[in-house]
N, C-alpha and C positions, 0 to 999 in steps of 0.2 A: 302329636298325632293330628292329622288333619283332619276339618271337619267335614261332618257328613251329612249328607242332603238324601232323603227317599229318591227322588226323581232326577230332579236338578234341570235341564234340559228340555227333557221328555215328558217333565211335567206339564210346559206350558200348555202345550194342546192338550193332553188329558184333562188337567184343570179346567180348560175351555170347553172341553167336550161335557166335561160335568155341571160349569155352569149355565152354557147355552146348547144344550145338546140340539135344537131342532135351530138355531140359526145358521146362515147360510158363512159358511170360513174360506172358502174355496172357488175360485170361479176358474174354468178354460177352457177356449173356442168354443162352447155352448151347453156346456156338460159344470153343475153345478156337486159341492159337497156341504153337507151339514159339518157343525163340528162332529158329533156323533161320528158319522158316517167315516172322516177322514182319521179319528179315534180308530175305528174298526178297521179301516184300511191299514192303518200303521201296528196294530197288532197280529192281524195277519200277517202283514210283508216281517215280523218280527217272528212268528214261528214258522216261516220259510229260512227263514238265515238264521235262525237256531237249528233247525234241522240242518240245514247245509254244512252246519260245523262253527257257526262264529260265535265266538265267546266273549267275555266282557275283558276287557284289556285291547282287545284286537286294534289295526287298523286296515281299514278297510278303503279301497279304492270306489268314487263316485265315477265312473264314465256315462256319464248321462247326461241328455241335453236341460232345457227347459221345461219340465211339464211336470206336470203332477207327482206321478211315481220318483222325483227326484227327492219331493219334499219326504212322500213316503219314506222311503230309503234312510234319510238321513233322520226323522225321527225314530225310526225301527229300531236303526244303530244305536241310537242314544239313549233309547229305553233297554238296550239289552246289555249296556256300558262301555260300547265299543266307540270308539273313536271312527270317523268318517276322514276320508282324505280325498280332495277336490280339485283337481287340475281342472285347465278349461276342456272341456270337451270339443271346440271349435281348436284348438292345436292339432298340429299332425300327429298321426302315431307316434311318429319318432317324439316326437317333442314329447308328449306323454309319457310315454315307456323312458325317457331320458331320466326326464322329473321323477318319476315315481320308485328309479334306481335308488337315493339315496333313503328312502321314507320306510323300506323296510316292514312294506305291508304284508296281509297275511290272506286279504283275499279283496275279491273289486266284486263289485254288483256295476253290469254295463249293459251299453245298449246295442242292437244286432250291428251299425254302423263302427263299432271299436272291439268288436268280439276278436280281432288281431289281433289287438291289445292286452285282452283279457288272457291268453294262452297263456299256459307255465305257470299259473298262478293253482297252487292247492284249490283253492275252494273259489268257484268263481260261478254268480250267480248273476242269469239275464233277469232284466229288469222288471219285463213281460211276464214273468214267472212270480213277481212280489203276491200277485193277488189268488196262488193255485192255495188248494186247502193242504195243510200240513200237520193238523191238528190244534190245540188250544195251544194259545199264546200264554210263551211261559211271563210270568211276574217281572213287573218293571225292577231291574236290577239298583240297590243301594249301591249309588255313587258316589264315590269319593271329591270333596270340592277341589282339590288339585289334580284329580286324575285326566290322559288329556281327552279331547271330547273331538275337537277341530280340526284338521291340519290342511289351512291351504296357503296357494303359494305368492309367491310377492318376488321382486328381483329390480335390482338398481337398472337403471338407464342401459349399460352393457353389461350387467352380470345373468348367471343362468338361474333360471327358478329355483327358489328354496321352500321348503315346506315349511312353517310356520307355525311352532306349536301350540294353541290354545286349550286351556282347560277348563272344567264345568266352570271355575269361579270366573276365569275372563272371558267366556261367551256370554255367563246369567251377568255378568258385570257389564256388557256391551248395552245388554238388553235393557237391561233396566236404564242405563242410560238414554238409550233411543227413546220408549216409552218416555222418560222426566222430558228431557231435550226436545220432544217433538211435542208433547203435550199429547198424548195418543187418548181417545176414546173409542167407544164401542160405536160412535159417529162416525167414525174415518173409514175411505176407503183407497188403497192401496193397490194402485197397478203394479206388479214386479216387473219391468224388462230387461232390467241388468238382469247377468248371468248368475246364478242362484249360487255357484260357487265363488261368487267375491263375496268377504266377510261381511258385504250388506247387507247382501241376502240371505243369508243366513240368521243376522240378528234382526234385522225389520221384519223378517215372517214370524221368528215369536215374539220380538214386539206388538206386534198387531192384535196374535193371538190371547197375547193375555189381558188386555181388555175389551174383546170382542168384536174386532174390527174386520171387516171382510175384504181378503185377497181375490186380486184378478193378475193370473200370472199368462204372460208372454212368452215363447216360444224366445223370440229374437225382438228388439227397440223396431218398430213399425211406427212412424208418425201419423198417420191414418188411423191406425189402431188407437193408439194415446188419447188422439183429440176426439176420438168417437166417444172413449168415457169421460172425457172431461163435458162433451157437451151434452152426455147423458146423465151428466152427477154420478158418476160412479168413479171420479176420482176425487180425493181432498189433498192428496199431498203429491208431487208428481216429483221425483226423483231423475235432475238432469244434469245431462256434463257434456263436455268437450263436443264432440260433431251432431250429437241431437240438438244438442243447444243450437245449434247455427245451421241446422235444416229448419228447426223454427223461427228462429227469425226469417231463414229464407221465403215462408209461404206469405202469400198477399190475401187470403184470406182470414184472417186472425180478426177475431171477434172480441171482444169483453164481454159479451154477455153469455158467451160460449163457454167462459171458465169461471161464472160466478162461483160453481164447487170447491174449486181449489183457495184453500188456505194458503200454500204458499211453494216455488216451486224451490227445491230443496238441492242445494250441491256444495259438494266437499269432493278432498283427494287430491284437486288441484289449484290452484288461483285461478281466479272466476274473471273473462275478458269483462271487465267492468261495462263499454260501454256496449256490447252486443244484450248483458243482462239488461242496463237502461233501455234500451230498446224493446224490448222483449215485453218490460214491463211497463212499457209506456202505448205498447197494441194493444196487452191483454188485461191490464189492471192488477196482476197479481207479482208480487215483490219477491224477490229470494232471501232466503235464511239460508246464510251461509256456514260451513262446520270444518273441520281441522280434521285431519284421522288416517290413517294407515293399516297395512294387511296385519303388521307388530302392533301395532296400537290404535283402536278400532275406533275411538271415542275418545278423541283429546278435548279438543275446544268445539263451542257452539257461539254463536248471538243469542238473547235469551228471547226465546219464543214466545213468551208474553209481553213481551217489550220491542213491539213493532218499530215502535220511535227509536230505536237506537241501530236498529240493524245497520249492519254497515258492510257494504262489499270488500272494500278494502281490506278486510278485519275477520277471521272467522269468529272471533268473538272471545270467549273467557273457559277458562279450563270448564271441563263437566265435571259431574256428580262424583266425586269423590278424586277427582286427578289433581295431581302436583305437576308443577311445571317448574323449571328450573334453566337458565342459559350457560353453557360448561363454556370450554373452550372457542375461545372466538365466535362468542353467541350462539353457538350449535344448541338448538332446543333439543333438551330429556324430560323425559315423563314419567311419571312412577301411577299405578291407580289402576281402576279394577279390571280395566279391559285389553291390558296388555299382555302381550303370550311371554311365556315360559325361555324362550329359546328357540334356534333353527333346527331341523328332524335333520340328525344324523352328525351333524358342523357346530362347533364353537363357536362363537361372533363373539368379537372385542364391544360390540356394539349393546349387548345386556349385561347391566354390570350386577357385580353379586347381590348387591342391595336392593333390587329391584329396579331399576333405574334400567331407560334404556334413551340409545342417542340415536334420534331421530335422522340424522344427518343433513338438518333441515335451518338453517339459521335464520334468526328471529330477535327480537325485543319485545319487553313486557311495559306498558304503561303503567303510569302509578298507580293506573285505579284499576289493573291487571289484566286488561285487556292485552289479549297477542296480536302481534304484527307478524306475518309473516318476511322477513326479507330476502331472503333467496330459496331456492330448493335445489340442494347438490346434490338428492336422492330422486330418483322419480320411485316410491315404493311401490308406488300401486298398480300392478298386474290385472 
């Protein structure tokens, strides 16, 4: 029988709310939340979608951009046992309505911009509507640790989006890695502008949450925006990749004493152009910790975050908190550990093997003191 957790998920911010109810968890465009306050928001938006008809099993469609009522939404879901499901909102309809063919939802919560999208669906609730009164929020539903909680999407270089199915134990497993791996305190703060529905965002907001770290969430990557809180201390960890990385290098104003905040700026998913990072760190002062991971497997490898002296670009670093690494066939790295999903929503993939094992499609070697090298990447997984 599988084990079972009170909350699982939807704990973390409750937990939060409990033990810093009057600090600040939430920030966007000028409008601030306590934990409390984002507590109470998500227990509302959770007996509006109990009244609407969603139950615990459900999966539910996220159409929604950046902002607030996203987070809402997806803890609501998670306290009432439903599963959330998260295409990009920046896809066309068609892409959307394609992707969300195979995942076999039961109702979406979206925003007036994809209400298209939302037709034919039974129960289908706008977003705007999270915060109307619907009476007292029913009881955070017992969740089951394999029941699934997540499902978003990923897809190879030319293949079409797949739902991805994660469950309460490999989301709270993501999380609690992010938290070890990053070293997270109730110190840090946390700009989100990636898109809340990549598995990042979803695990680094309760990451953050549960040791009382305060989010400033982004609409859309703004570099004007970014360095405004880096040079106000309200960022410590800045989470960067592919074309942000290389509009920052592009600017000639780059300061060091404008990022004494940041700890370290943070990228994974794909290989890091080594010398554009050199660069970057050689205007600003601040070094990268580099990480391994994917939409299937959220939390493979890190550099260890206490061990500045070893970091190494070339390198994401050494398995996380609880993961096995293993090279199969023609060095094709697999990984077995807590924050890998279950399978693809709807399709069978030769790529999860019964054992828990899943093949990356990523090839690599391990040093002897088990450090990963990446050497090629014949997947691009991350969507």
């Amino acid at each position: 029988m599988a084990a079972r957790t009170r909350e699982g998920y939807a704990g973390y911010l409750s937990g939060g709310a409990a033990a810093w109810p009057d600090r600040v968890a939430l920030r966007f465009e000028g409008t601030s939340w306590t934990y409390a306050e984002l507590q109470s928001a998500v227990e509302c938006a959770s007996a509006v979608l109990a009244a609407a008809g969603v139950v615990a099993g459900d999966r539910v469609g996220l159409l929604v951009d950046n902002v607030p009522q996203y987070l809402i939404a997806q803890f609501a879901l998670a306290r009432l046992g439903a599963a959330f499901v998260t295409p990009n909102a920046h896809w066309t309809p068609a892409e959307i309505a394609r992707a969300l063919e195979a995942v076999a939802l039961t109702a979406v919560v979206y925003n007036e911009r994809l209400a298209d999208v939302a037709v034919g669906y039974p129960v289908a609730v706008p977003v705007d509507s999270l915060n109307d009164e619907a009476g007292p929020a029913p009881g955070p539903a017992v969740v089951e640790s394999e029941g699934e909680l997540f499902v978003p999407f990923s897809s190879g270089t030319t293949g079409f989006p797949k739902g991805v199915v994660h469950t309460q134990s490999s989301v709270c497993g993501a999380v609690e890695q992010l938290r070890h791996h990053l070293a997270l305190t109730s110190e840090d703060r946390l700009p989100i502008a990636l898109p809340l529905c990549h598995v990042f965002g979803t695990t680094i907001v309760a990451a953050a949450l549960i040791v009382g770290a305060q989010l400033t969430l982004l609409r859309r990557f703004n570099l004007d925006d970014m360095l405004g809180l880096a040079r106000a201390g309200d960022a410590t960890i800045w989470p960067l990749a592919g074309a942000a990385a290389h509009q920052l290098a592009w600017r000639e104003d780059l300061r060091a004493k404008d990022f004494r905040s940041l700890r370290f700026f943070m990228w994974g998913g794909s290989a890091i152009p080594v010398q554009l990072a050199e660069d970057i760190t050689s205007r600003t002062g601040v070094r990268f910790l580099t990480s391994y991971g994917m939409t299937e497997a959220m939390a493979v490898a890190f550099n260890p975050v206490d061990q500045p002296w070893s970091w190494r670009l070339d390198s994401p670093g050494y398995p996380t908190l609880g993961t096995e690494l293993r090279l199969g066939d023609n060095g094709g790295i697999e990984v077995r550990g807590p924050s890998v999903a279950v399978g693809y929503a709807g399709q069978q993939s030769p790529d999860f093997l019964p054992d828990g094992w899943f093949r990356t499609g990523d090839l690599g070697r391990v040093g002897d003191d088990g450090r990963l090298m990446i050497v090629d990447r014949i997947k691009d997984m991350i969507k």
